[in-house]
N, C-alpha and C positions, 0 to 999 in steps of 0.2 A: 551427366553420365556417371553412373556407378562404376567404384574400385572396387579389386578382389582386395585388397592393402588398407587394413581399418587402419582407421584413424590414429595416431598418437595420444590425441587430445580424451579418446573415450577410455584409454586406460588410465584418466585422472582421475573417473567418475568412484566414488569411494574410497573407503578408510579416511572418512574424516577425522580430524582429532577429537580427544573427549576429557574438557574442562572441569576442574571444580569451581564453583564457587563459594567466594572467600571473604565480599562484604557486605552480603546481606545475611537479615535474620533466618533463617530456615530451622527455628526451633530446633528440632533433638536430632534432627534429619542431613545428611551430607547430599548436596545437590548437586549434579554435575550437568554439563550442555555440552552436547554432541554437535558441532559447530559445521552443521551441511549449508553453509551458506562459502565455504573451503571448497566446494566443487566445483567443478570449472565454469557453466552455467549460473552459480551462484547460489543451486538451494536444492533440497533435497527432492524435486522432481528430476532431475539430471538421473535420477536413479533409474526411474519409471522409462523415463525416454529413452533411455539405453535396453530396458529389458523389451516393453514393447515393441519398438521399431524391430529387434533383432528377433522377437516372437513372431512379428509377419513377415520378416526376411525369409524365416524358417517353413512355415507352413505357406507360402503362397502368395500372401491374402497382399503385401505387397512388394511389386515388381520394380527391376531397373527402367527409371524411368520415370515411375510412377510419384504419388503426390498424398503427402502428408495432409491430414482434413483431422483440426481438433477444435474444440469447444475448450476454454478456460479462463481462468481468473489472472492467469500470467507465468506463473514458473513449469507447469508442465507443459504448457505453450514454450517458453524456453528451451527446457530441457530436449524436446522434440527436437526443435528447431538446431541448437545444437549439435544432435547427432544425427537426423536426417541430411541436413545441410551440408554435414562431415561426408557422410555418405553420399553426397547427389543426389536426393533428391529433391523436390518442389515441396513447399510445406504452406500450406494456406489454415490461419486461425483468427476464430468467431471470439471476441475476447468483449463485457460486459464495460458500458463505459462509466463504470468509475475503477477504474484500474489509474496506475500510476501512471504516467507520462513516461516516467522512464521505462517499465518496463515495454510499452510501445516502441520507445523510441529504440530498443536495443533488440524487441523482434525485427525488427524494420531493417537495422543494424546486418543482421543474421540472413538477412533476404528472406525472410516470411512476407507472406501478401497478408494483411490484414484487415481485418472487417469489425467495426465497432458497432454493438447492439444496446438494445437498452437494460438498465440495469433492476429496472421496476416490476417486472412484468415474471410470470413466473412459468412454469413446466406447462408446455401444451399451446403456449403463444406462438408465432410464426417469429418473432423477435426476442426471444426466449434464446437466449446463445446457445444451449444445447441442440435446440430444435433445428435452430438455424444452421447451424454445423452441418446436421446428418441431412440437410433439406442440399445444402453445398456439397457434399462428397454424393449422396445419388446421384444427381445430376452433371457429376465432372468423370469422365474416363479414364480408369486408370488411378483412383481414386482410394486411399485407406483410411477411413473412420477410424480414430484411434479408441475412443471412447474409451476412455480414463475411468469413467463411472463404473461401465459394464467388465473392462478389460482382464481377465485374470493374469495379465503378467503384469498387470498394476503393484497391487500385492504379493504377487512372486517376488519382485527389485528386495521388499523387505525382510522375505521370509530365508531370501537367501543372501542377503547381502546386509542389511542394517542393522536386523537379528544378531546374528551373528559376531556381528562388530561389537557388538554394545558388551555382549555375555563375555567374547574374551578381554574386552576394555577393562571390563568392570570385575575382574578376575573371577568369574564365574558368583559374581555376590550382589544383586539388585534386589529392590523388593517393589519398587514400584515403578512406571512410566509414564508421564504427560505426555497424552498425544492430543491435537485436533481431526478434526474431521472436515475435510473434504473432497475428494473424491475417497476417502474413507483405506485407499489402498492401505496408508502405515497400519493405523491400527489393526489391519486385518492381519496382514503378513506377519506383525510381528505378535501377535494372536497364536496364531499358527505355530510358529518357531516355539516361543516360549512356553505354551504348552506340552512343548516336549521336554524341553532343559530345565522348565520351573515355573510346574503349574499352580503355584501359590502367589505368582506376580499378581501383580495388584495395575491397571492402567487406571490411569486417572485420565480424564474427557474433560478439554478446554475449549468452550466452546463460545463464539460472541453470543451477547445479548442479544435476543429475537431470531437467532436461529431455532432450529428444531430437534437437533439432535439430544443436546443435556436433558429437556422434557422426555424422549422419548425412551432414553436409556432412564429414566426416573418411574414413566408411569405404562408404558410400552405405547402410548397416543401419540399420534403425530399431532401435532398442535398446530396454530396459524402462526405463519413466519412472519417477524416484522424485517425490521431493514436495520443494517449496519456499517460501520467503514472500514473496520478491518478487512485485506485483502487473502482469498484462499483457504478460508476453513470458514465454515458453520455454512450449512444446507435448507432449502425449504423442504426437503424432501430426505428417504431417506436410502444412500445409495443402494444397488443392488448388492453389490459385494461386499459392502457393510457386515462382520462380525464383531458386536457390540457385548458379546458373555464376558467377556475379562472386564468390563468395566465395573470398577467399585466406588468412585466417585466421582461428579461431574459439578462441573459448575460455568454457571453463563457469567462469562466476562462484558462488563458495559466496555464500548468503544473510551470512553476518557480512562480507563484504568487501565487497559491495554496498551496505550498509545504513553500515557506516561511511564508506564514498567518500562519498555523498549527505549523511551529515551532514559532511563535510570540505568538502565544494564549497562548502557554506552557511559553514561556520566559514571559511572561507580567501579566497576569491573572492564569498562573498555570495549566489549564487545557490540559490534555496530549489527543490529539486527532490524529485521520489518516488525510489521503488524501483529500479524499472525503470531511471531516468536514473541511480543508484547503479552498477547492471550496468554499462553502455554507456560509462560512466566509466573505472571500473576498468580493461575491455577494452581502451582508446583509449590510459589512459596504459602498463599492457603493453607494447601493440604499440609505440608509440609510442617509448618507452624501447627497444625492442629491433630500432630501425633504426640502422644504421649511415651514414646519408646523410639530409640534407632532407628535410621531408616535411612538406606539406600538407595537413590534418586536419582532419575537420569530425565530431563527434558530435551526440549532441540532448541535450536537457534537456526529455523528453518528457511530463510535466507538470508540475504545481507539487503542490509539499510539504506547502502549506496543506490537501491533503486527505490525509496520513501524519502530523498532529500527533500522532493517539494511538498513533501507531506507532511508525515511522522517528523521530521525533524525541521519543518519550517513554522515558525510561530505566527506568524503572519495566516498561514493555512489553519490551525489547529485553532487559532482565533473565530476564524471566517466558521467555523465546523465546530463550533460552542466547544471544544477538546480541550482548552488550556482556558484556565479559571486569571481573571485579570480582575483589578480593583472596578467596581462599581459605583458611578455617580447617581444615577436616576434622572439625568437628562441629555442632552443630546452627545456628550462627549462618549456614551454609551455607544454611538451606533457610529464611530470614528473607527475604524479597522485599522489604521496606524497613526497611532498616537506620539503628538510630541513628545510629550512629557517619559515614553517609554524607550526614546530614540527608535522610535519606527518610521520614522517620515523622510523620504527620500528626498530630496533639497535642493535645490541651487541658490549662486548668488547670484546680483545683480552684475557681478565681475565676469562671472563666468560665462564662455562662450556658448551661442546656440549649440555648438556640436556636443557638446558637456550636456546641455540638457537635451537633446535628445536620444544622447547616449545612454545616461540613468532613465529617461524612459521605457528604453527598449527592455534594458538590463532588470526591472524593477517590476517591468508589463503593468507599466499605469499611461495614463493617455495626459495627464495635469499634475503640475509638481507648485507645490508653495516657492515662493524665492525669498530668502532669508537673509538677513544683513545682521549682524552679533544678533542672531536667534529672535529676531525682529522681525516682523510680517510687514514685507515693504511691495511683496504684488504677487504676482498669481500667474504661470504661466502654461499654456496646452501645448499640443501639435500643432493643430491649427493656427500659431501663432506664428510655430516655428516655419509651418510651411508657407506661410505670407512671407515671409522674411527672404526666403531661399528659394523661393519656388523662378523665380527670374535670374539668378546667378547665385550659383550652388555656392562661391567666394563668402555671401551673406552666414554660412556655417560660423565664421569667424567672429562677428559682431556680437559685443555683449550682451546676453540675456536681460539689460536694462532694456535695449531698444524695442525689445520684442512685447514684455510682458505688459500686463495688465498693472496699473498701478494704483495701489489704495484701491485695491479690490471693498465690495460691500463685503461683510460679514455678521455672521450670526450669532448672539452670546448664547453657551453653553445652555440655560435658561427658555430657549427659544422651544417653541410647541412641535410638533412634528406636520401640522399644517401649515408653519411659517417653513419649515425645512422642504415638504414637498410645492411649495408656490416659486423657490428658487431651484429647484433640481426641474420642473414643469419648462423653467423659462428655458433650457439645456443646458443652464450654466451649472460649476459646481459649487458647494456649499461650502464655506469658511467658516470653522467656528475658533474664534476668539475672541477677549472681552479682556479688562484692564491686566488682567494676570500675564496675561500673552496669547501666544497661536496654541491652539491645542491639537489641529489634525484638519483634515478634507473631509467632506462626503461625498460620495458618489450615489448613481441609483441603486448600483448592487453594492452599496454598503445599506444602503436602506432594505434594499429587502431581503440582506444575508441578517439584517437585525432584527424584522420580521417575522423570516421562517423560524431565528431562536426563539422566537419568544410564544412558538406555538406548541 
């Protein structure tokens, strides 16, 4: 049920703060980040979800009672979700599955219904999140299509509110702007605005690798989209409310340049950001470095990081996702996704209770841990081990991970073919590789074929 009595929580939405940066190189140029990751939501679609939902409050389109229907990548999915929710109503979002887990897990949080689609498949598919969305809101009563894409109070959030912010931040003195593109509202809105207060601004376009948009503001072609890991900017298409004339320079960010900027900002300057604010980064210091004169500089830090923990900032992930460059042998210690030698390898001892090791399994999300004695490969233990153990008197928790495990397991020197590796991963067992040096790591089958897909 809808209140006449808005929210407290929606008068946090803006005036975020606006940072400089102070230790990186940005050549001749003074950088600053507008930190929308400060909204209560966590990112600068909180904007969007407040103008929108209160654009169909206004004209009709929707009612007390009625139900939230959007297509996204995850923050405007939030942002919705925040203030519809505030408001009462029902909020159902088509969200593409390679999104982060956390932000799932914090729609979910929010009381959104969600629906995960595939992330391969492009405009005109029936599993196409877009499509899928407006195929969910026809058919539900009561029903508001937010459509982010199409929506003109998309870009109103910034024409009248982020606009604005920045020019009197920046005491009426920028010269240029990094934005991304996706659903394209910012750079439109703030398009709009600044060609009033200062139409010689310069936007610069940060776009990931294999999207379409950087091509198309280069050659006016929409080009063939490949695929990427950044979440929430770069399109296969190009939106409708796209106003791309303020752009003067664009550049395609690869996913590993993106992904180490964003953990650099946090290591260096402190600020904990995503993906997306990874791209828009990297672009800003580019251009930035490759001015020959002053220059006035305002990017975002478009949300916060705390929902890419298991991502952008897990190495384990950014391993599995070729993203983080690791020393190279040329045999099988290659295709080990946690390595001893790196302290990556989750562990037990032979002392240690079965409840220990099936505790760092859960905690770790592995199914088999090495069991170590002074960093000595003395056996091998599963679930499966653990559940013979315990599966008759749960008391058995307590007994030490000696009784349980596998001992003087076989193992594979580092040296071994990838047909000696798949004849033991075949048997179901897992793969050991060690040799007189010591333990070096496990394989699994999806360590075999996340080595695989790199190497295609």
């Amino acid at each position: 049920m809808t209140s006449d009595t808005r929210p407290a929580v929606l008068d946090l939405i803006g005036n975020t703060p606006l940072v400089p940066v102070t230790r990186f190189d940005t050549g001749p140029c003074a950088l600053f980040l507008k930190l929308e990751s400060q909204n209560p939501g966590g990112s600068i679609k909180d904007r969007i979800g407040l103008t929108m939902v209160e654009a169909a409050e206004r004209d009709g389109r929707l009612k007390p009672g009625g139900t939230v229907v959007e297509a996204t990548a995850g923050n405007t999915g939030l942002g919705l979700a925040l203030v519809a929710r505030a408001k009462g109503y029902r909020v159902v979002l088509v969200v593409p599955d390679k999104m982060a887990t956390e932000k799932v897990l914090h729609l979910k949080a929010l009381g959104a219904q969600v629906h995960v689609t595939r992330s391969d498949v492009g405009k005109g598919h029936p599993d196409y999140y877009q499509d899928r969305a407006a195929a969910l809101a026809a058919g539900m009563p009561g029903a508001w299509f937010a459509d982010q894409f199409n929506n003109p109070a998309n870009p109103l959030a910034h024409e009248t509110g982020t606009g604005p912010e920045i020019w009197a931040q920046m005491g009426h003195d920028v010269d240029a702007i990094v934005v991304g593109v996706g659903s394209a509202g910012t750079v439109t809105g703030l398009s709009r605005y600044f060609r009033r207060v200062q139409p010689d601004l310069a936007f610069v376009l940060a776009d990931p690798a294999g999207s379409v948009v950087a091509e198309y503001t280069r050659t006016g072609v929409v080009g063939e989209a490949g695929s990427w890991a950044v979440e929430g900017i770069g399109e296969d298409f190009i939106p409708a409310i796209a106003d791309l004339s303020g752009v003067r320079a664009a550049y395609s960010i690869p996913d590993d340049e993106s992904f180490a900027s964003a953990r650099e900002l946090l290591q260096r300057e402190g600020i904990l950001g995503g993906s997306s604010t990874g791209t828009l980064f990297a672009a800003a210091l580019r251009w930035c470095r490759e001015q020959t004169s002053p220059k006035r500089v305002v990017s975002f830090v478009c949300d916060t990081g705390t929902r890419y923990l298991s991502k952008v900032y897990n190495d384990a992930w950014m391993i599995d996702q070729g993203l983080l460059s690791r020393r190279r042998y040329g045999d099988l210690r290659d295709v080990v996704s946690r390595r001893f030698e790196e302290g990556a390898v989750v562990s037990v001892s032979p002392d240690d209770t079965l409840l220990t090791a099936f505790q760092r399994m859960r905690i770790a999300d592995v199914s088999q841990m090495p069991v170590l004695e002074a960093e000595r490969l003395v056996g091998v233990i599963d679930e499966s081990d653990v559940l013979m153990s315990v599966h008759a008197d749960a008391a058995h928790f307590g007994d030490p991970v000696r009784t349980a495990m596998t001992a003087a397991p076989h193992t594979l020197a580092p040296s071994a073919s990838l047909a000696e590796l798949q004849a033991v991963l075949d048997r179901g067992l897992v793969a050991i590789v060690a040799d007189e040096a010591g333990f070096h790591g496990l394989i699994t089958r999806f360590d075999l074929l996340n080595h695989l897909r790199r190497t295609l």
